[in-house]
N, C-alpha and C positions, 0 to 999 in steps of 0.2 A: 852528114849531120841530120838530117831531113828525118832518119827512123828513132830520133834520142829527142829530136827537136821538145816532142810534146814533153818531157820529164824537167825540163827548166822549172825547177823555182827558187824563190825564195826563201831564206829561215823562218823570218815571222812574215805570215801574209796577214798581218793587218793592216787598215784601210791606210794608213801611213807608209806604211811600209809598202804598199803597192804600187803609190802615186810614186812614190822615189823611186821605184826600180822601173818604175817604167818611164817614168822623167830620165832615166839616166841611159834607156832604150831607145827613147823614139830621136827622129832629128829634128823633130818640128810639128806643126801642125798643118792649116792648111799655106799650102807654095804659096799662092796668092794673094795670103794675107800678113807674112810673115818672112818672103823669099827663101823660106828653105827650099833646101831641095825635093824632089819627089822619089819615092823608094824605088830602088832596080825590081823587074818584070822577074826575074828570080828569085829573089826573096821573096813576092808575096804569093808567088805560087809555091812556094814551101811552106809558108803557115797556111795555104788554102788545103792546100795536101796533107799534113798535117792533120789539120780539122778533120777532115771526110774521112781519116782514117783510126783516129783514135775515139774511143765510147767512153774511157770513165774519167774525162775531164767536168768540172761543174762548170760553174758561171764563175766563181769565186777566184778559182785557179788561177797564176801567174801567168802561165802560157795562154792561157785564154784570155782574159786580158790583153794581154800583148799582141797577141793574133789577130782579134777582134779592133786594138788602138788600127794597127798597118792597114788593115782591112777595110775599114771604115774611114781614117785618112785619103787613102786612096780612091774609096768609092767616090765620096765627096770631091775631093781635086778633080777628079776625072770626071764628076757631074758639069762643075761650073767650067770645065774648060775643052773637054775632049773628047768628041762621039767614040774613038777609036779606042780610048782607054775605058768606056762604058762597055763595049763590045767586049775588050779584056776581062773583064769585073764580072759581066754575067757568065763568061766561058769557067773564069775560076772560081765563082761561088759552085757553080754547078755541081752538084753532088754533097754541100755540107747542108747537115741538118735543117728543116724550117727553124728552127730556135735557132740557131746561128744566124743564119740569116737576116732572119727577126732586126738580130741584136745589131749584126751589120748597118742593115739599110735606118733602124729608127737611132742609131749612136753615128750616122751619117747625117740624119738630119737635124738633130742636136748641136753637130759641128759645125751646120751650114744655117743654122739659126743664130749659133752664140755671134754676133758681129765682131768679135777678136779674133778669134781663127788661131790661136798661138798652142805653143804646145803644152803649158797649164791648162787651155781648157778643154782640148782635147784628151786628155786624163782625164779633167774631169769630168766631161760625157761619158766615156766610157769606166771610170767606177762608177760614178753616178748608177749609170743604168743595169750593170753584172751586179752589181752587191745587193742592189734592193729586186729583193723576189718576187715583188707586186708586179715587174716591169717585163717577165719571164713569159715567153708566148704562151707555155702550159699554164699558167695562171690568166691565161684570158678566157672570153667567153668563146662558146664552141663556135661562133659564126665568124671571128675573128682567127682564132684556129684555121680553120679551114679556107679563110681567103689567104693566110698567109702558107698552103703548104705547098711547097717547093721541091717541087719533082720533077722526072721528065714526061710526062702527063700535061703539068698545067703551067710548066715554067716561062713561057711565054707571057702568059696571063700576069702571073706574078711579078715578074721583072718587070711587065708595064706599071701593074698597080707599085712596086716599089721607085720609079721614077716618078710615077705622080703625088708619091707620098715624097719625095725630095723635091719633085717643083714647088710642092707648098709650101715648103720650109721659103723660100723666095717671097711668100705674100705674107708670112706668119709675123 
């Protein structure tokens, strides 16, 4: 499944039509706030896989979207409750784009901001923040660019400064 994964879409990918295919994808939002359950350690190393191997996905894209909701659900769950599942998150970001990334960790902290945690608003963190272009790490300024770029160079660095951008969501 994992080499077709990325070609999932939609008929109409309008903004409607995205929140419902993917309301009708996820299982929940955050476990903690809603008891769902949390996704298997194989599925999200398939949409992590995925990511790091496909280039002409946009932000808009269905799969993207959907990679980015599991991605960032999990990051989240795994911030407020489990070092071991952090440890997981930075193993399997390793290697997608700084823009993914990005979108991961700041549609992570959207989820751990919104105080419902359900799986409406986990959609809508994540359209929210892929549909509007302003929100796209290449539309930042170059000093922001380059604290967020994510390699095996500086990923160290980054993974801290992106846990310290989700502790804040904690005081926000």
């Amino acid at each position: 499944l994992q080499p077709i994964l990325n070609l999932l879409s939609i008929e109409d990918e309008t903004r409607d039509s995205l929140q419902l295919s993917l309301g009708q994808s996820m299982k929940g939002g955050l476990p903690s706030m809603d008891s769902s359950s949390r996704d298997s350690s194989a599925l999200l190393d398939v949409f992590a896989a995925a990511l790091k191997k496909v280039n002409k996905l946009t932000r808009t894209d269905y799969f993207y979207l959907l990679a980015i909701s599991f991605l960032s659900r999990n990051l989240a769950s795994s911030f407020q409750r489990c070092e071991c599942g952090l440890e997981a998150m930075k193993k399997r970001l390793s290697g997608v784009t700084s823009a993914t990334f990005f979108d991961v960790v700041h549609t992570s902290k959207q989820l751990l901001c919104d105080k419902k945690g359900t799986k409406e608003s986990m959609i809508g963190c994540v359209v929210e923040r892929c549909l509007d272009d302003s929100t796209d790490l290449q539309r930042q300024d170059k000093d922001t660019q380059q604290l967020w770029q994510w390699n095996p160079s500086n990923e160290s660095a980054v993974w801290k400064r992106a846990l310290g951008h989700l502790d804040a969501s904690e005081t926000d």
